[in-house]
SEFI-821234 format. One record per residue: residue in three letters; x, y, z of N, C-alpha, C, CB in turn. Coordinates in steps of 0.001 Angstrom, whole numbers, plus 500000, padded with zeros to 6 digits. Glycine has a CB too. Layout:
% SEFI-821234
AlaXYZXYZXYZXYZ ...
//
This chain:
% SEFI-821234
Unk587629343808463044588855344526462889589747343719461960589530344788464252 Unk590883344192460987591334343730460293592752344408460289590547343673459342 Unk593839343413460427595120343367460533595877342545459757595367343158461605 Unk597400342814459715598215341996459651598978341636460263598569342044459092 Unk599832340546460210600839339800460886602330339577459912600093338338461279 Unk603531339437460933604517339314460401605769338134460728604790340457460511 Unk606075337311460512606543336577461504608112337054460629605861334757461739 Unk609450337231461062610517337401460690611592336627460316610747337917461269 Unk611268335804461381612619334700461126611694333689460321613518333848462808 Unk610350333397460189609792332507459688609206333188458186608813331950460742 Unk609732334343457732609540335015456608608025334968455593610679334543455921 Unk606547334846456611605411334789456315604616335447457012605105333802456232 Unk603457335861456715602489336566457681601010336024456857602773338556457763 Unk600207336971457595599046336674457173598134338326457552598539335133458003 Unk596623338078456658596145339450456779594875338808457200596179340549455426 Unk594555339114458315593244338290458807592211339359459158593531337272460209 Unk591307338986459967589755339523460798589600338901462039588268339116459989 Unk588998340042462821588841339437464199587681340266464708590225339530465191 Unk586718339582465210585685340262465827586044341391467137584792339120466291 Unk584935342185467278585524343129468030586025342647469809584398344317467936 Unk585091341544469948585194341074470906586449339938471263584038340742470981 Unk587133339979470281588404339057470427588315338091470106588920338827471446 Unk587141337405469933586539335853468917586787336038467996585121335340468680 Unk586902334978467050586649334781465828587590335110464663585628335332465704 Unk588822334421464961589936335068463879589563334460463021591477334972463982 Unk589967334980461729589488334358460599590835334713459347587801335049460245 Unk591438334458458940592485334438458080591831334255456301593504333111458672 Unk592303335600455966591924336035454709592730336063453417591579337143454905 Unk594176336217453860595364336215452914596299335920453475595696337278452277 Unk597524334266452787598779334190453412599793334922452368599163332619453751 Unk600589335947453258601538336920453149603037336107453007601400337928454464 Unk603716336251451660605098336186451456605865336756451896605418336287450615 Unk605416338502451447606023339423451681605741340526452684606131339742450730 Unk606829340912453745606282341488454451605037343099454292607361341506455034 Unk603648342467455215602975343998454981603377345301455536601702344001455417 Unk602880346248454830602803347608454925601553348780455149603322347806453921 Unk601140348553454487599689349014454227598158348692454293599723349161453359 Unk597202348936454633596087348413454720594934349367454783596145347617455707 Unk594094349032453793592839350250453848591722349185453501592942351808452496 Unk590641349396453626589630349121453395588627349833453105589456348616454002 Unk587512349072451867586521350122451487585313349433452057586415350495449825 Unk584290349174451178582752348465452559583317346712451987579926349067451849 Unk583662346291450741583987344962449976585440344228450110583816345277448481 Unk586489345112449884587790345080450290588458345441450973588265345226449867 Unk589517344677451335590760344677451928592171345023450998590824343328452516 Unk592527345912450741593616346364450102594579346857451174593247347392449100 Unk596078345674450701597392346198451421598742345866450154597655345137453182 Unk599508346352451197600361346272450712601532345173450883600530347237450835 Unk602317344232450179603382342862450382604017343416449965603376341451449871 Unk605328344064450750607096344159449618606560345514448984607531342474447892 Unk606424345505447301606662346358446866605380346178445903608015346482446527 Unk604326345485446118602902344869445809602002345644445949602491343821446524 Unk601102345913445310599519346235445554598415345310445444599105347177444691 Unk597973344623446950596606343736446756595829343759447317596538342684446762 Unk594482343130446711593420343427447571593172341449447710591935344703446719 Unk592054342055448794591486340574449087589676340301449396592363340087450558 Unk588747340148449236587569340438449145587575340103451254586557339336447723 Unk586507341184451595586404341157453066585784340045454021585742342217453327 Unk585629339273452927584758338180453471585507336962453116583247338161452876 Unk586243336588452779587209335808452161587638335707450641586871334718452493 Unk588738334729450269588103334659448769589648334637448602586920336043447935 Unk590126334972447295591589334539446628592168336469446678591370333517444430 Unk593408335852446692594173337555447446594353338084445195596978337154449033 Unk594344339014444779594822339385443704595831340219443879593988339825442985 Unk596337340524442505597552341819442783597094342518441599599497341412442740 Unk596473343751442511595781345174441659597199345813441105594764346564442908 Unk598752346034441434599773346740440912601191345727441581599619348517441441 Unk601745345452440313602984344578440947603948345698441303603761343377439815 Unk604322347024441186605075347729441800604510349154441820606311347571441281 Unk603664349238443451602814350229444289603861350554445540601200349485444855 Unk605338350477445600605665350809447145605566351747447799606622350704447472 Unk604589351737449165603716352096449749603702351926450793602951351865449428 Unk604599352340451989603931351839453752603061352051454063604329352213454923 Unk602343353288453485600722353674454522600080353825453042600574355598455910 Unk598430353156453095597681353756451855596394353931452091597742352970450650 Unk595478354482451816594141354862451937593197354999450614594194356101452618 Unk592178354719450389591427354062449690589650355373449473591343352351450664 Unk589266355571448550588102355801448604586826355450447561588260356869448791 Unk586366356153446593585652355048446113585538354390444392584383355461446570 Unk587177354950444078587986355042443337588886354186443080588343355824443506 Unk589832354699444089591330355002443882592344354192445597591428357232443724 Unk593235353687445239594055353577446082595132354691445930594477352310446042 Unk595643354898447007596267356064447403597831355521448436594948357034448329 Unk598752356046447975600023355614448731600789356498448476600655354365448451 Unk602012356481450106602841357693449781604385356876449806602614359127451069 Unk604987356483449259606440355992449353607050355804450468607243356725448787 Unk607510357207450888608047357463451899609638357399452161607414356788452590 Unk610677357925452814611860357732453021612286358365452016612264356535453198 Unk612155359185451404612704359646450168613303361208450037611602359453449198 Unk613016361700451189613112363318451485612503363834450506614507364008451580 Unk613394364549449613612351365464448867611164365477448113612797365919448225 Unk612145363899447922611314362870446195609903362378446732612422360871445533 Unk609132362551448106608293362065448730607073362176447438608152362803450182 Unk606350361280447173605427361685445940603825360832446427606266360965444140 Unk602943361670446203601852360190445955601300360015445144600857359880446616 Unk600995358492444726601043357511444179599234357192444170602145356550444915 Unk598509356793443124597330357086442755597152355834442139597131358315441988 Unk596259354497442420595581353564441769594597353324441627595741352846441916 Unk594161353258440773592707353025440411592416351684440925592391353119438831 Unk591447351187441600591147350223442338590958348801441107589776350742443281 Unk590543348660440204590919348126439113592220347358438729590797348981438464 Unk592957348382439184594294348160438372594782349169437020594138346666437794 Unk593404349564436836593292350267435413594414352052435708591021350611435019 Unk595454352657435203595801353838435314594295354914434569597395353874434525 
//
């Protein structure tokens, strides 16, 4: 299973893995900015920091930033494209389409 964490007053988190059985945390990306988002495809971990788009390989490895401004609370992923909806915006609600790349 794969989550994130937020700590508030200590203004860091992290995006880790944990076996199903409750063993085995394993910490994959340390978080600046608070997360939002999180999808995964069978290789990555793609979420969201602040106003960020990144992924992180599922097995460990160095966090990248696929879009420096993706803001996004919820996003979903297929075998493409990252996918995010803004949100809070009433009418202006729009979604938001990334190519897993980075590439438009």
């Amino acid at each position: 299973m794969y989550y994130t964490s937020w700590q508030v007053y200590g203004g860091r988190g992290e995006l880790s893995k944990i076996r199903k059985d409750g063993e085995g945390t394993q910490a994959l990306a340390a978080l600046k900015l608070e997360p939002r988002g999180l999808a995964l495809d069978n290789d990555t971990a793609y979420y969201t920091a602040g106003i960020r788009l990144q992924s992180v390989p599922k097995s460990g490895g160095s966090a990248v930033t696929v879009e420096a401004q993706f803001s996004s609370q919820n996003i979903g992923v297929d075998d493409k494209n990252v996918y995010g909806v803004a949100g809070n915006y009433g009418p202006y609600d729009r979604l938001a389409k990334m190519a897993k790349k980075g590439v438009r």
